[in-house]
TORDREN-43057 format. One record per residue (C-alpha): x negated, z, y negated; residue in three letters. Coordinates in steps of 0.25 Angstrom, whole numbers, plus 2048, in hexadecimal, padded with zeros to 3 digits. Each point is the difference from the previous one (the first is absolute). Layout:
(node (X,Z,Y),Ala) ...
This chain:
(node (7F5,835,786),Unk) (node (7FE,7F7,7F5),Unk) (node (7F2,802,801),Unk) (node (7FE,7FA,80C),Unk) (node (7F5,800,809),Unk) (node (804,7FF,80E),Unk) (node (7FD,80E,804),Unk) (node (80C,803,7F7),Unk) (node (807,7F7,808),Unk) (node (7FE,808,80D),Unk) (node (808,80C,7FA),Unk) (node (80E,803,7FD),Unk) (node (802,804,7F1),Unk) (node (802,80F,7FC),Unk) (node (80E,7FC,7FA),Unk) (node (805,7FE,80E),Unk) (node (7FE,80E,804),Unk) (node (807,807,7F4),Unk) (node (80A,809,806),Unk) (node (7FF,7FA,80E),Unk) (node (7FD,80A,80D),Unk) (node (7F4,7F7,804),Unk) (node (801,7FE,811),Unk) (node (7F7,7F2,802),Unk) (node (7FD,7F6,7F9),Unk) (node (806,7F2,804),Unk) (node (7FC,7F8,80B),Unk) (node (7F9,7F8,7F7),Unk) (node (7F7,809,7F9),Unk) (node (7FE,807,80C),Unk) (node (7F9,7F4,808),Unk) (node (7F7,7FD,7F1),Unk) (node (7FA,80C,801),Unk) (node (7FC,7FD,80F),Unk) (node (7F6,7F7,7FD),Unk) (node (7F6,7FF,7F3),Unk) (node (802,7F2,7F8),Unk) (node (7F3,7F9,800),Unk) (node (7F9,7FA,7F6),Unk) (node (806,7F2,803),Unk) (node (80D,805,7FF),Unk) (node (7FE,808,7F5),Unk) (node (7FC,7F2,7F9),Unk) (node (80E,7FB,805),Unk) (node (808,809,7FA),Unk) (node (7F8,801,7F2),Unk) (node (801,7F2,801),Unk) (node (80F,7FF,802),Unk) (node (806,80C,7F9),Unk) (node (807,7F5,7F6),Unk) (node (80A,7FE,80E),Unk) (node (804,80B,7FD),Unk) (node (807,7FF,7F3),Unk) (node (803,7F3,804),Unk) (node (809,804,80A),Unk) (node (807,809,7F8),Unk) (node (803,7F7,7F5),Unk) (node (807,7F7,80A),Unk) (node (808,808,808),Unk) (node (802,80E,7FB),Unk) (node (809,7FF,7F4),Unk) (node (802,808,7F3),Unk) (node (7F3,808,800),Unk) (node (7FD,7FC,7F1),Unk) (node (80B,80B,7FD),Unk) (node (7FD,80D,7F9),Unk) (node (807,807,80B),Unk) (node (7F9,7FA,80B),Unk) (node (7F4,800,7F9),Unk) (node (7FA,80A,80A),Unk) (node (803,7F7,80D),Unk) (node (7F7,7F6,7FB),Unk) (node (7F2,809,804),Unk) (node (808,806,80A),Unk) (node (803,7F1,807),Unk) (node (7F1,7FB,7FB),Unk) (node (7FB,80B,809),Unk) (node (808,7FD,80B),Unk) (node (7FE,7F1,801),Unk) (node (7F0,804,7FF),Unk) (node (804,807,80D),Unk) (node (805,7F4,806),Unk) (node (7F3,7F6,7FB),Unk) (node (7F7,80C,805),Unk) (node (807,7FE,80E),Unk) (node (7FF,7F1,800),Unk) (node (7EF,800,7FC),Unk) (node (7FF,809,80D),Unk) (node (809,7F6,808),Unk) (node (7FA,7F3,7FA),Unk) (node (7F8,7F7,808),Unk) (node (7FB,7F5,7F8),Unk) (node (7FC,7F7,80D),Unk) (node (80E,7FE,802),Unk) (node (801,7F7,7F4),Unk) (node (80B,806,7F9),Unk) (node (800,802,7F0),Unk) (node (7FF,811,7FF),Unk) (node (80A,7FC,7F4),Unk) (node (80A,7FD,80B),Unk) (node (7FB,809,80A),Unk) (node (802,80C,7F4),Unk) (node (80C,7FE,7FA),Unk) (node (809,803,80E),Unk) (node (7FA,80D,800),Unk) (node (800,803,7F3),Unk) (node (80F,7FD,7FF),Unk) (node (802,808,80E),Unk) (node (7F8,80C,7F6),Unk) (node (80A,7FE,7F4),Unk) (node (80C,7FE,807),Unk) (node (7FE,80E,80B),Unk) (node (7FE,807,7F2),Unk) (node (80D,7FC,7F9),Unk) (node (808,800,80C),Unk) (node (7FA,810,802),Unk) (node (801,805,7F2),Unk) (node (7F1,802,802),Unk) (node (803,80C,80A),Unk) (node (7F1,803,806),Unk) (node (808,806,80D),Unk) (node (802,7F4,80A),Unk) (node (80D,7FD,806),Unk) (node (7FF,7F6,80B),Unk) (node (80C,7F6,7FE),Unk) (node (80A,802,809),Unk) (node (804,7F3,808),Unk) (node (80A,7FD,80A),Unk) (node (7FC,7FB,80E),Unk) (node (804,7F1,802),Unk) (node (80A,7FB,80A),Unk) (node (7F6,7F9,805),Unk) (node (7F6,808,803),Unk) (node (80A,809,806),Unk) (node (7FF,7F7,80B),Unk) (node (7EF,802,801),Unk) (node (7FE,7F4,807),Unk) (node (802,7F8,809),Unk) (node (801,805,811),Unk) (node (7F4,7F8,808),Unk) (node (7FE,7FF,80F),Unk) (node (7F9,80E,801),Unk) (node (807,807,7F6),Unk) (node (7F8,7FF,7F3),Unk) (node (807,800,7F4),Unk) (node (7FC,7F3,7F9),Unk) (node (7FF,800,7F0),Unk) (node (807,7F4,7FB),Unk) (node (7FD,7FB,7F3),Unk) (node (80A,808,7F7),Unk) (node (7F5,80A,805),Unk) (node (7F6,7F9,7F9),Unk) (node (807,7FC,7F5),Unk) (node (803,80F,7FC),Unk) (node (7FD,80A,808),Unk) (node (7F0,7FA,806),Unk) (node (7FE,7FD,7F1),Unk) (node (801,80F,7FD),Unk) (node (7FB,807,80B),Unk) (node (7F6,7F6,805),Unk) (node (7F8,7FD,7F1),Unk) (node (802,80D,7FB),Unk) (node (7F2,80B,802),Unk) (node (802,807,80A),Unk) (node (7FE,810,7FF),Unk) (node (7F9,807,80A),Unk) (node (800,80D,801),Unk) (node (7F6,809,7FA),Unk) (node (801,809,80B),Unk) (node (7F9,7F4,808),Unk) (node (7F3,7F9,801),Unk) (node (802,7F2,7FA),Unk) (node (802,7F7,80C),Unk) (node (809,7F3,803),Unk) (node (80D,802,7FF),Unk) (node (80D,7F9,805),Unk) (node (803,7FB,7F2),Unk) (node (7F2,7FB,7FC),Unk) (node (802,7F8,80E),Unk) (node (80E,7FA,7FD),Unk) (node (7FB,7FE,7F2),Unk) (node (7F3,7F8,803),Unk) (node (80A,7F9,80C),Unk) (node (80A,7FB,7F3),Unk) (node (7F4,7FE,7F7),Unk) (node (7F9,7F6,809),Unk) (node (80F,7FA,804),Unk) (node (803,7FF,7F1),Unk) (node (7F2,7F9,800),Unk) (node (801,7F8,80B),Unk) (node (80E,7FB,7FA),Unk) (node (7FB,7FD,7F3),Unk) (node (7F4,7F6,805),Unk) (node (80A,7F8,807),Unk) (node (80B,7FE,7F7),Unk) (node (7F6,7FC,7F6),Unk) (node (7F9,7F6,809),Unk) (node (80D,7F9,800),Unk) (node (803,7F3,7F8),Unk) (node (807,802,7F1),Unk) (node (804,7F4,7F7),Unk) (node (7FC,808,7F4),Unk) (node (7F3,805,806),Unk) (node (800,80E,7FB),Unk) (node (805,806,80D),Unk) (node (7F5,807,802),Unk) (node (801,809,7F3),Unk) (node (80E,804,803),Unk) (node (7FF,805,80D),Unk) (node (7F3,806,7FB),Unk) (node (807,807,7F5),Unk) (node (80D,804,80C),Unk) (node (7F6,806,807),Unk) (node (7F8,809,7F6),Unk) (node (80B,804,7F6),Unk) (node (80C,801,80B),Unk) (node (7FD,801,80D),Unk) (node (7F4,80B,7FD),Unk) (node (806,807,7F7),Unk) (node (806,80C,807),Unk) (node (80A,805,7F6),Unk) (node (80D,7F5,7FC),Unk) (node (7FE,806,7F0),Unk) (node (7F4,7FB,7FE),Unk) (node (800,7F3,808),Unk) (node (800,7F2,7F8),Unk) (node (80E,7FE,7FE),Unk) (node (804,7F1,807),Unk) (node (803,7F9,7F4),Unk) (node (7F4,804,7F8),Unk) (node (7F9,7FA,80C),Unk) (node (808,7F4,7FD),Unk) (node (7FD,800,7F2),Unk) (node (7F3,802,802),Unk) (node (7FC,7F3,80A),Unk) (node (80B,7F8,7FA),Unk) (node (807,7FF,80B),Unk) (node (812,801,803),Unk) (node (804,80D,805),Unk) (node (805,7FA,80E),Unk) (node (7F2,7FB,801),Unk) (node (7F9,80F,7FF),Unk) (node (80B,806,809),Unk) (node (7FE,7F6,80A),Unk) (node (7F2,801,7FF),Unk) (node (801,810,804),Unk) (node (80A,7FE,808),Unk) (node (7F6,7F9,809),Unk) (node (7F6,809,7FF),Unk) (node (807,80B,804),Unk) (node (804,7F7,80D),Unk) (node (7F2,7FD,804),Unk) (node (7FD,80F,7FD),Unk) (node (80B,807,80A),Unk) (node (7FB,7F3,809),Unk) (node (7F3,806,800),Unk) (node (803,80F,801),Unk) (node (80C,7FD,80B),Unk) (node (7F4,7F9,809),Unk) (node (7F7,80D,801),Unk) (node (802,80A,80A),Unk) (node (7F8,80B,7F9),Unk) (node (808,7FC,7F3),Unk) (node (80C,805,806),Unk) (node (7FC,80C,808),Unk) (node (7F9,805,7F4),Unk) (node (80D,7FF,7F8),Unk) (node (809,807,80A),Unk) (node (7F5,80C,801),Unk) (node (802,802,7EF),Unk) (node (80F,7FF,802),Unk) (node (801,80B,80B),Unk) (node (7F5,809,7FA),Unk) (node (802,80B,7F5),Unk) (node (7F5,7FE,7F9),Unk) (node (803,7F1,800),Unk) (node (7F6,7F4,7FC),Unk) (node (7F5,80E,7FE),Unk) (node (800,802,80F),Unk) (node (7EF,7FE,804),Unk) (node (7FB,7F7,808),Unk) (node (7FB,809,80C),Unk) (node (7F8,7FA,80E),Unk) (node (80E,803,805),Unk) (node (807,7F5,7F8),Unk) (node (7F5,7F7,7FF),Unk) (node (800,7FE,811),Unk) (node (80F,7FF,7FE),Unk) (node (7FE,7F4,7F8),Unk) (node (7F5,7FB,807),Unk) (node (809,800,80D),Unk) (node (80D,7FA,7F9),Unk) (node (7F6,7F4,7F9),Unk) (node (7FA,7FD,80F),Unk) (node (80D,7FE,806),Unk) (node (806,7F8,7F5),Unk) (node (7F4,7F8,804),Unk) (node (802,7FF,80D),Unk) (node (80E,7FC,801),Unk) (node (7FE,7F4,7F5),Unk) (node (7F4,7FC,80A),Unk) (node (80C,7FD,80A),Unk) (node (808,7FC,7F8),Unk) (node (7F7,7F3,7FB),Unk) (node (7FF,7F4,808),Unk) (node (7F1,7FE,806),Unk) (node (7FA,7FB,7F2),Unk) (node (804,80B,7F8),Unk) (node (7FA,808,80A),Unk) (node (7F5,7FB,7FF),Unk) (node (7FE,800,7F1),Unk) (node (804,80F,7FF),Unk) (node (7F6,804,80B),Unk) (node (7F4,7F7,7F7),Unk) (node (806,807,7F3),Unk) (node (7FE,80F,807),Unk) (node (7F3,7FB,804),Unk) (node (7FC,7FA,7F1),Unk) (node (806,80D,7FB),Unk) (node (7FB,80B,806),Unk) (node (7F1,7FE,7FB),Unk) (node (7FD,806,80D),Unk) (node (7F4,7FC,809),Unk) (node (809,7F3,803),Unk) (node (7F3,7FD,80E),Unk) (node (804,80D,804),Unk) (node (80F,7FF,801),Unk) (node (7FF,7F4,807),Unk) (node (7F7,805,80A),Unk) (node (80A,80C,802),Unk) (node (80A,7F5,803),Unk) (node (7F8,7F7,80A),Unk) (node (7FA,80B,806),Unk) (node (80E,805,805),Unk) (node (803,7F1,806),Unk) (node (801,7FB,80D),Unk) (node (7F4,7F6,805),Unk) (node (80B,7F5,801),Unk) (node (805,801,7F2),Unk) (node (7F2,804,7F8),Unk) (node (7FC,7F0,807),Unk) (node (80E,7FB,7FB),Unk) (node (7FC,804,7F1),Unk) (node (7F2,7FB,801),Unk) (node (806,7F2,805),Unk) (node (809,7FF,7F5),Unk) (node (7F5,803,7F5),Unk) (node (7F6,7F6,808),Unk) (node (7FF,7F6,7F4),Unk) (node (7FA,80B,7F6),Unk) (node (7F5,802,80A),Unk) (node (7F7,7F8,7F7),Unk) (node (807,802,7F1),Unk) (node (7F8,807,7F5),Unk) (node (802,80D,7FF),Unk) (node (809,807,7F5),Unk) (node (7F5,804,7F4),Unk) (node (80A,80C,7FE),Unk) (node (7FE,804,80E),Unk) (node (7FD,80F,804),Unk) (node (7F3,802,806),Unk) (node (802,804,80F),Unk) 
């Protein structure tokens, strides 16, 4: 592998073969070979094969010896694997240094092939349940299991972020855990704006919650996420600082998640189906949650006092990009002669105010 151009990075050495009944390859190699490196990403990794080695001279110890001489290319090449992974994941936009975004991944790579003695048949690790999912959540008034934030903290992070595998056997369509993970992403988003709008002493608030966001909470799998004190490291900031900082992501994040309807019944369907977070999106399921976001609706409609009413029923209206004349002439239509002259009383003083220049033409 020490030739080293990236289409060498994207398959496993010869050497890791030798006397093993090959099955399938990793998970890693398996999702390379899914989508072509393009010519950007190709640049990346040319560019940055020196993190590699860098990597290796850091933290893997001994490799100069005669004995271990053979792990060196063997390590090289899967530490290529990982940087290959991180030029298909990068997203320049996001203003993080590929440096930092790499070496995670490329660690993640090293590490997986140490720990597996280079096997090339995958064993998925086997972890026990927690305590406290064992509970699955919290009991609503309707009987929906609420995830609570240990959820997100473990189990969301790994079932939510992680690509989901339709069946082969099935057109490609939605799918319950493309919805719940689009639901976390935007949660995880949503979070992520707010606390970075929030006042720091320092001023570099921003760039850790950022770096939170896109090296922990994003990352599926717990090996290869950012490791809390690195983060701390790397913004100069105490380690009770970045805990607390993620701690209060995670908040705003079950928050979010807690507060939508469809949220929660889409992610009592995967836990009671057999197929799990694969399970389609048919018409059937779509009118369910349809139905289940309506009422939700409904019932916070009574629940508000008479302004929050009203700014609910001018945000469905701002919304809906609908024919917003139309809807109103649905409404006033339906309304007794008594009440269609109470509203145009109450609206008398705009009889004569300019017109909104964004205003739908009748």
């Amino acid at each position: 592998m020490s030739g080293t151009g990236p289409e060498q990075a994207t398959s496993p050495g010869p050497k890791h073969c030798e006397g093993q009944a090959f099955d399938e390859p990793s998970p890693l190699v398996r999702n390379l070979a899914k989508v072509p490196l393009t010519v950007d990403q190709r640049r990346l990794v040319r560019e940055n094969l020196g993190l590699v080695a860098v990597h290796l001279r850091r933290h893997v110890s001994n490799l100069a010896a005669p004995r271990r001489d053979r792990e060196w290319e063997d390590l090289f090449q899967e530490g290529c694997l990982g940087l290959v992974d991180a030029a298909q994941r990068f997203r320049p936009e996001r203003g993080i240094p590929f440096a930092s975004f790499a070496f995670p991944r490329i660690h993640n790579a090293v590490s997986k092939a140490l720990q597996s003695k280079f096997q090339m048949i995958y064993i998925p690790p086997q972890r026990a349940a927690s305590r406290a999912s064992a509970g699955a959540g919290g009991s609503s008034a309707s009987g929906v299991q609420v995830p609570k934030m240990h959820d997100l903290s473990a189990e969301l992070s790994v079932r939510l972020t992680a690509p989901c595998r339709p069946s082969s056997e099935r057109s490609l369509q939605d799918t319950v855990g493309q919805r719940l993970r689009d639901k976390y992403e935007r949660a995880v988003r949503a979070a992520g704006k707010w606390a970075a709008s929030k006042a720091s002493p320092r001023g570099d608030r921003r760039k850790l919650v950022q770096i939170l966001i896109e090296e922990r909470l994003l990352i599926p799998q717990d090996e290869a996420k950012r490791a809390l004190r690195q983060v701390a490291r790397d913004t100069h900031s105490s380690y009770a600082r970045v805990a607390q900082c993620e701690k209060q992501l995670h908040g705003m994040i079950g928050q979010a998640l807690n507060a939508d309807p469809e949220f929660r019944a889409l992610w009592t369907l995967a836990r009671s189906s057999p197929t799990g977070a694969d399970i389609a999106i048919d018409p059937e399921v779509e009118r369910d949650l349809l139905v289940t976001g309506c009422n939700e609706f409904i019932q916070r409609y009574w629940r508000a006092d008479p302004a929050e009413r009203a700014r609910m029923l001018h945000a469905v209206l701002r919304l809906s990009r609908a024919n917003i004349e139309g809807i109103i002439r649905g409404w006033f239509s339906r309304l007794s002669n008594r009440v269609r002259e109470e509203l145009l009383e109450s609206t008398a003083d705009l009889q004569d105010s300019p017109p909104d220049p964004e205003r739908a033409p009748a």
